[in-house]
C-alpha positions as CSV (number, residue, x, y, z in Angstrom):
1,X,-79.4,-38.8,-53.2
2,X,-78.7,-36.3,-56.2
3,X,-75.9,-34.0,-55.9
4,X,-77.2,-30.5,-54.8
5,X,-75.3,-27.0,-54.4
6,X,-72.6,-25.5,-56.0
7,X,-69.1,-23.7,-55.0
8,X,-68.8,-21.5,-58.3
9,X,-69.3,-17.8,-56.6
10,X,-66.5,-15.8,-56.2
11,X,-64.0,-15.7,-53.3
12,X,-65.1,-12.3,-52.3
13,X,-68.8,-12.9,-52.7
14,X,-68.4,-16.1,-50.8
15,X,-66.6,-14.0,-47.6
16,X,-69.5,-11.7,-47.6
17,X,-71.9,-14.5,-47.4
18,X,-69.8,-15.5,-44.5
19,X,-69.7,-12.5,-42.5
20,X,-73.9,-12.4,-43.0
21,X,-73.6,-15.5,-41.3
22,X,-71.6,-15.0,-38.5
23,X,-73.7,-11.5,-37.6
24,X,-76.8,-13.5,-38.6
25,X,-78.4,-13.5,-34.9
26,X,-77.6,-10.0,-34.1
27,X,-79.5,-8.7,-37.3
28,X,-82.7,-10.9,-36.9
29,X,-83.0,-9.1,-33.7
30,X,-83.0,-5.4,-35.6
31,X,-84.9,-7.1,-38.7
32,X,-87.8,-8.0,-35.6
33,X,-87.0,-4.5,-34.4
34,X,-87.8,-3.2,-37.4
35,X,-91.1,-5.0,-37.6
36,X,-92.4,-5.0,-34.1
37,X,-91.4,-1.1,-33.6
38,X,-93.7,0.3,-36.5
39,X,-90.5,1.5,-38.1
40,X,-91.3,0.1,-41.6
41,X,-94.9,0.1,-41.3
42,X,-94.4,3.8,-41.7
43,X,-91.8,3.6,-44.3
44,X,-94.9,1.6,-46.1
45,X,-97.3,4.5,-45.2
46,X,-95.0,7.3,-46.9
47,X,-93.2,4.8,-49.7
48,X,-93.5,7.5,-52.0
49,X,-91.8,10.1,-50.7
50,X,-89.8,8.3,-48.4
51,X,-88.6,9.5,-44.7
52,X,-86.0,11.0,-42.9
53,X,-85.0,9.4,-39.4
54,X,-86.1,12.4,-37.4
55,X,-89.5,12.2,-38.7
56,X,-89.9,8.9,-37.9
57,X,-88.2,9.1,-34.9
58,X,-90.6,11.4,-33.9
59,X,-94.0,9.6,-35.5
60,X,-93.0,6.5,-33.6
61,X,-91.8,8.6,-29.6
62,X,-88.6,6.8,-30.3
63,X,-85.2,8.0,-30.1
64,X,-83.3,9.5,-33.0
65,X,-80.2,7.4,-31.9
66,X,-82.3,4.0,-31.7
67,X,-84.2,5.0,-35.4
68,X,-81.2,5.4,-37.0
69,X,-79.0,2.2,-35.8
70,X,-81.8,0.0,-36.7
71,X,-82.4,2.2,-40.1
72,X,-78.5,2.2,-40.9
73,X,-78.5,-2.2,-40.1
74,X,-81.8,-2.1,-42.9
75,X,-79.4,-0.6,-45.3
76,X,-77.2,-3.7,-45.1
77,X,-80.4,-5.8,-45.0
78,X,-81.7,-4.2,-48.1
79,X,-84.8,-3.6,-46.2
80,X,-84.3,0.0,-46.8
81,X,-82.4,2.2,-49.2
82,X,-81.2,5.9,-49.0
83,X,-82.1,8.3,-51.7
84,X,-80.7,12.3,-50.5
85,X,-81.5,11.3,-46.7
86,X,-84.8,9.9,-46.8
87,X,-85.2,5.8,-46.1
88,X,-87.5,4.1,-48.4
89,X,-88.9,0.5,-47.9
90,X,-87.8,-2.0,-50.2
91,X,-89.3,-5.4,-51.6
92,X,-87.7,-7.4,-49.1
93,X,-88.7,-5.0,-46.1
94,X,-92.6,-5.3,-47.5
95,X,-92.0,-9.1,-47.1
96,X,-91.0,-8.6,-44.1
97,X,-93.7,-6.1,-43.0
98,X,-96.8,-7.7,-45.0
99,X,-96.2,-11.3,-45.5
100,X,-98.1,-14.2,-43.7
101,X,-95.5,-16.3,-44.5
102,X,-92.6,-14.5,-43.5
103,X,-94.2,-13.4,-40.9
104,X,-94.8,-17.1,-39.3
105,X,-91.5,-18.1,-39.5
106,X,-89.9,-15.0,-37.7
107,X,-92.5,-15.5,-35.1
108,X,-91.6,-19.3,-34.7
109,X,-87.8,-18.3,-34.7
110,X,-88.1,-15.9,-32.4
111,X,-90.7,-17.7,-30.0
112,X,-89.8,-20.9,-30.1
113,X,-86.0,-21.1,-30.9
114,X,-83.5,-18.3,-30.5
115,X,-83.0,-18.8,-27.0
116,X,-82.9,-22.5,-27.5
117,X,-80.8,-22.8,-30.4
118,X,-77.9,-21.7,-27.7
119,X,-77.8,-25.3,-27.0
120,X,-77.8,-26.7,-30.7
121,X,-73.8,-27.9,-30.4
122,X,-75.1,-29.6,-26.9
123,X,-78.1,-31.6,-28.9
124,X,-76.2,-32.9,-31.4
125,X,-73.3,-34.3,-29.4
126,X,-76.3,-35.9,-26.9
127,X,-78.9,-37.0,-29.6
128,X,-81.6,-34.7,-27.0
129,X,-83.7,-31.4,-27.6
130,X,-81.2,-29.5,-24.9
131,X,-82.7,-26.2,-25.8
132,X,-86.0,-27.1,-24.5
133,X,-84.5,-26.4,-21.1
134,X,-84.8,-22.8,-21.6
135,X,-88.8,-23.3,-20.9
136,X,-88.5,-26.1,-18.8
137,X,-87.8,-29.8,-18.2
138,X,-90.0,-32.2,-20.9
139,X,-88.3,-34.8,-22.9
140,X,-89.9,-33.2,-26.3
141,X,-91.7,-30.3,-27.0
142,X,-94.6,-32.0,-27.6
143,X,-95.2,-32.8,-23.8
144,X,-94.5,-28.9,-23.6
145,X,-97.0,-27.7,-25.4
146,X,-99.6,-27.3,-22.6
147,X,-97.6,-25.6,-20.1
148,X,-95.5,-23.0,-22.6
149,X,-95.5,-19.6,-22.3
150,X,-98.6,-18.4,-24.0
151,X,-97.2,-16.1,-26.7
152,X,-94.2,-19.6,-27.4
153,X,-97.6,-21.5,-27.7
154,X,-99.1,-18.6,-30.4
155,X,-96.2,-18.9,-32.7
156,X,-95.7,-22.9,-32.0
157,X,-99.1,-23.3,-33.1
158,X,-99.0,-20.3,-35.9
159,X,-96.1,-21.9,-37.2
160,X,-97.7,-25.6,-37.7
161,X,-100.8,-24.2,-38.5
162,X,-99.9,-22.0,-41.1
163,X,-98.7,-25.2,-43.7
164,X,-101.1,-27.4,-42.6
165,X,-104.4,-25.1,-42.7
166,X,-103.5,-24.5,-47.0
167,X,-103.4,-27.9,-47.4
168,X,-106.4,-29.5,-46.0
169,X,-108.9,-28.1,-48.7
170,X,-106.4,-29.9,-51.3
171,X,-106.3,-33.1,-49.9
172,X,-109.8,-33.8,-48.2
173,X,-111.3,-34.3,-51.9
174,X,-108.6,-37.1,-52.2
175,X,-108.9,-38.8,-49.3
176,X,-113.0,-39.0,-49.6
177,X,-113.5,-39.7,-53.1
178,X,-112.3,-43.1,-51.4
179,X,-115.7,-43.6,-49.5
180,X,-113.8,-43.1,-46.7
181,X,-116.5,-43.5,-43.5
182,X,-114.2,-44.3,-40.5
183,X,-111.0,-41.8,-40.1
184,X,-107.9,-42.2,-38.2
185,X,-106.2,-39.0,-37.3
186,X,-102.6,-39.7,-35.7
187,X,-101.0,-37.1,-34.1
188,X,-104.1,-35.1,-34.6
189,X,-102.6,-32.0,-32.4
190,X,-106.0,-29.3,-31.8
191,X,-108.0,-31.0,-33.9
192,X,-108.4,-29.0,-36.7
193,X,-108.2,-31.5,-39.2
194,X,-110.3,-33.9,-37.6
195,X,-112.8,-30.6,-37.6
196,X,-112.3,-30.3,-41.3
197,X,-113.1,-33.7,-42.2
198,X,-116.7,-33.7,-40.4
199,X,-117.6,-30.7,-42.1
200,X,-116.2,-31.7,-45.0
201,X,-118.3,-35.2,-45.1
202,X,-121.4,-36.0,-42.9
203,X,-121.2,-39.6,-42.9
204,X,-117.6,-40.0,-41.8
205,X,-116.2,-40.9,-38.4
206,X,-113.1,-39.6,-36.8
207,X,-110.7,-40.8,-34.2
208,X,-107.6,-38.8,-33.0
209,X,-104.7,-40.5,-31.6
210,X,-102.5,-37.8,-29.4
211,X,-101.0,-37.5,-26.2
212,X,-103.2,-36.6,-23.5
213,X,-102.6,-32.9,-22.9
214,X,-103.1,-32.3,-26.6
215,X,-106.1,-34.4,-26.3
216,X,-107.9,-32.0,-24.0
217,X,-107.2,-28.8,-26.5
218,X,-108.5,-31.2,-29.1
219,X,-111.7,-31.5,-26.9
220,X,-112.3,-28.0,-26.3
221,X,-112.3,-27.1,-30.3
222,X,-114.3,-30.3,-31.2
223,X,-117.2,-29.5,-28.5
224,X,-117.0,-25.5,-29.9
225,X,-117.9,-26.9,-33.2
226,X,-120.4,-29.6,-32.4
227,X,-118.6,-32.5,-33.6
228,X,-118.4,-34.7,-30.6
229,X,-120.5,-37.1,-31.7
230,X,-118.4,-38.1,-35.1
231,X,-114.9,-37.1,-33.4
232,X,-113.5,-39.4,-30.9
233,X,-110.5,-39.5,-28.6
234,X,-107.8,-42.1,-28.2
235,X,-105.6,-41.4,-25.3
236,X,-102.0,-42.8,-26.5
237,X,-98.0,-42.6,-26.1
238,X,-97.1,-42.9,-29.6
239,X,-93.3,-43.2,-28.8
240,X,-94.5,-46.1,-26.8
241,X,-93.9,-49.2,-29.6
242,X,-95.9,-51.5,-27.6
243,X,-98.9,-49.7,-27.7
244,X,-101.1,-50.3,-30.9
245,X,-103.4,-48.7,-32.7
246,X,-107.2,-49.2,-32.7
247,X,-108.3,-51.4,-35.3
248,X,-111.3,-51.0,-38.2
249,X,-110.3,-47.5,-39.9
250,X,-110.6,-47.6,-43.8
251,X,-108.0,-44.3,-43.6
252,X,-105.0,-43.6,-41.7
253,X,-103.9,-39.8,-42.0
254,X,-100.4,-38.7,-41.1
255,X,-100.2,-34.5,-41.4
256,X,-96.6,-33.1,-40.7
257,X,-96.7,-35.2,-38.3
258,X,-93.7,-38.1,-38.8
259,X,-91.1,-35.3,-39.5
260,X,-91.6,-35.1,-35.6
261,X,-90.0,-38.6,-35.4
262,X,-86.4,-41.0,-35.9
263,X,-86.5,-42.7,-38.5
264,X,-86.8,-45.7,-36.4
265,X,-89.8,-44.7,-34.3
266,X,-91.4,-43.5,-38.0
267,X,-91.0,-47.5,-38.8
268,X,-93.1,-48.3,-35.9
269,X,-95.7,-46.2,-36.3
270,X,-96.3,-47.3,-40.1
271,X,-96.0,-51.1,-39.0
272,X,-98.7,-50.0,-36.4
273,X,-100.7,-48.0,-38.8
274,X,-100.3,-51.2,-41.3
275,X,-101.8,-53.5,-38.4
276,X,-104.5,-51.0,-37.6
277,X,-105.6,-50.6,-41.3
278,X,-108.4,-52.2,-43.2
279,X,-107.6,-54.7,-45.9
280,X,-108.7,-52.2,-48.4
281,X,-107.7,-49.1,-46.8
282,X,-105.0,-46.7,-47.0
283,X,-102.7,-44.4,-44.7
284,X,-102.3,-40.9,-46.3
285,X,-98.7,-39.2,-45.3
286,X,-98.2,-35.5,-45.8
287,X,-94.8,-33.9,-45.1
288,X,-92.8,-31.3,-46.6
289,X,-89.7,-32.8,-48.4
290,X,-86.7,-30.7,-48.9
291,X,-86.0,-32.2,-52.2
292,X,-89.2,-31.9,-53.3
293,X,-89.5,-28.2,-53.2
294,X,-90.0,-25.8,-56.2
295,X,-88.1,-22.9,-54.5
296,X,-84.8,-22.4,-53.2
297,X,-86.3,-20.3,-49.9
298,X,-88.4,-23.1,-49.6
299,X,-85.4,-25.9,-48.7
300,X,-83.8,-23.2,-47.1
301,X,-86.4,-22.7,-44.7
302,X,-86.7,-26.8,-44.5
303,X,-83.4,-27.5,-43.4
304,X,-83.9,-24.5,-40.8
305,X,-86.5,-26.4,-39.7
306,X,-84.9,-29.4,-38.9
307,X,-82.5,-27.5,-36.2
308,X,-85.5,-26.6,-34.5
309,X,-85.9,-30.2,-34.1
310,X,-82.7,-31.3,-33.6
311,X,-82.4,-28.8,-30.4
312,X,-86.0,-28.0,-29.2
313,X,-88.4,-30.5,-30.5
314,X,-87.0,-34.1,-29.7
315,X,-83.5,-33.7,-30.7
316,X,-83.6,-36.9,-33.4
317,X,-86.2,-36.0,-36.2
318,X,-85.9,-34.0,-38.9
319,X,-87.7,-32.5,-42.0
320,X,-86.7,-35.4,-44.5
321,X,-85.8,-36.2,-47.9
322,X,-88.7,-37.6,-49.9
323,X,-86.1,-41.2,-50.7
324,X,-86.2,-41.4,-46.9
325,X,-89.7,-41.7,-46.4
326,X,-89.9,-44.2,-49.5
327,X,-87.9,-46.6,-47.9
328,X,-89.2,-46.9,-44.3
329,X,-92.7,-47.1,-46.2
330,X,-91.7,-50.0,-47.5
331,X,-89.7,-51.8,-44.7
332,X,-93.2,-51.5,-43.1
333,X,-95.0,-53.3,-44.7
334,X,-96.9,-50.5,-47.1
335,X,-96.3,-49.8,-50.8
336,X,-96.8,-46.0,-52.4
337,X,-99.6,-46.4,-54.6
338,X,-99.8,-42.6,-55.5
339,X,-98.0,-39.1,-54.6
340,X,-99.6,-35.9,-55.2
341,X,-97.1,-33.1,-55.7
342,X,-97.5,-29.4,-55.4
343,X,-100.0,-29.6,-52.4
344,X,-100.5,-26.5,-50.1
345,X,-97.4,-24.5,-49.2
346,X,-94.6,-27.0,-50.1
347,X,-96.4,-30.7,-49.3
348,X,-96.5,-33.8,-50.6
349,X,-98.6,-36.2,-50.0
350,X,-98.8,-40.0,-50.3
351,X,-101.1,-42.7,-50.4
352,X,-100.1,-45.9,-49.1
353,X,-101.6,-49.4,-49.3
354,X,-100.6,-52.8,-48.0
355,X,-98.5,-55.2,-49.8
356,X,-100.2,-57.7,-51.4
């Protein structure tokens, strides 16, 4: 691994940094407030001529006291700034407001983890997802994912969805200038990819490997579409080592979907993808490295990511670095015979072969 990061701001800078850190929870919660209230919606609404808090106060039936604390915790956020009394949005607060992106990610922090994260101290010391508890007793979220609370489920799934759904239009030309007539799609979650590739290619064949109870939301989307006659379902523990995969599939897709593993269950699964495979086929792995990202929000929001893992999801994956991946590729079996960069959001993705 390259050296990353640097120690060259100054010692008061740095303390500042510090004290955003330690009141980092209690300001997500007014940055949501901020949001979810309509308070800077209507800062966006009269951005020219800004507002004072007693007219939003009363555009909004909120309280003058509760407009201004949140206004007055913007101003440190640098959602807002003051010119002669009146509160104006600001570049980061339209971010906040306006983009899908941002948007996502407060969702899934909010949702899924800020309750859970409570527990993050408890997960590493025990190697087990011990903020899941907060919903209920699974072993992983993925088990969960059924039986959450409905609006835990709508950011969950917003979450996932929102860098995967970029990425399929990118890589289905890829993956089917191959010929590719039999599909494997492991960890194939709703369905939506599997969806994709049978509209994207009438002659191709689709198999999704999942747990049961994500098997059956997978059914529902594949019947509302009209696929069920090229989209098939294979009822499997994929933790379960012993359990292999079907055989006679030319391609083997992996979507964000071994970032949900150890390292050492990710080494079974490609030895069983490798055993599944065709001679002449290959298994197509895209993830989100943090190394491997053009933008400094981007591995910030990465290594987020992987607490969310680390305390909700399993509590022993993470989102890796790209030299990780490489090598458990090729303890199983597999060579890399191409990366494509740049794809989507922040993936990459790789085509893998085996050794010959």
């Amino acid at each position: 691994m390259k050296d990353y990061g640097n120690d060259t701001k100054s010692a008061l800078l740095a303390k500042f940094d510090a004290q955003k850190i330690t009141f980092g929870p209690i300001m997500f919660q007014a940055a949501k407030a901020l949001r979810d209230l309509g308070i800077l919606e209507y800062l966006m609404k009269t951005r020219r001529k800004g507002a004072a808090i007693e007219e939003v106060a009363e555009a909004l039936d909120l309280s003058v006291y509760g407009v201004k604390v949140l206004l007055e915790a913007a101003i440190s956020l640098e959602m807002v700034l003051v010119r002669e009394d009146r509160f104006f949005i600001t570049k980061t607060g339209y971010f906040l407001l306006s983009d899908k992106l941002t948007r996502v990610n407060m969702d899934f922090t909010h949702d899924v983890n800020y309750l859970g994260m409570f527990h993050l101290e408890e997960a590493i010391k025990n190697g087990k997802p011990e903020g899941l508890k907060v919903f209920g007793e699974w072993d992983t979220v993925y088990e969960a994912l059924s039986e959450l609370p409905e609006k835990v489920r709508e950011s969950w799934f917003g979450f996932d969805h929102y860098y995967s759904d970029v990425a399929f239009p990118e890589v289905l030309p890829v993956i089917f200038n191959e010929g590719v007539k039999k599909m494997m799609d492991v960890g194939g979650n709703t369905g939506k990819f599997a969806i994709e590739c049978a509209k994207f290619s009438d002659d191709v064949e689709v198999t999704i490997l999942d747990l049961p109870g994500q098997l059956k939301d997978a059914e529902k989307n594949i019947v509302a579409n009209g696929f069920e006659q090229r989209v098939n379902l294979f009822p499997i523990n994929l933790l379960d080592a012993e359990a292999p995969f079907p055989k006679g599939h030319d391609a083997i897709w992996m979507s964000q979907f071994l970032d949900c593993f150890s390292q050492e269950q990710i080494l079974t699964l490609l030895k069983r993808a490798n055993d599944a495979l065709d001679k002449e086929g290959s298994v197509y792995i895209l993830e989100t490295y943090w190394d491997k990202q053009a933008f400094e929000a981007s591995t910030y929001s990465l290594h987020a990511t992987t607490l969310y893992f680390t305390a909700i999801a399993n509590g022993n994956s993470q989102m890796y670095h790209s030299d990780d991946m490489r090598k458990l590729v090729e303890k199983s079996g597999m060579v890399i015979e191409k990366e494509f960069e740049n794809i989507g959001v922040s993936h990459t993705l790789f085509k893998c072969r085996k050794k010959k």
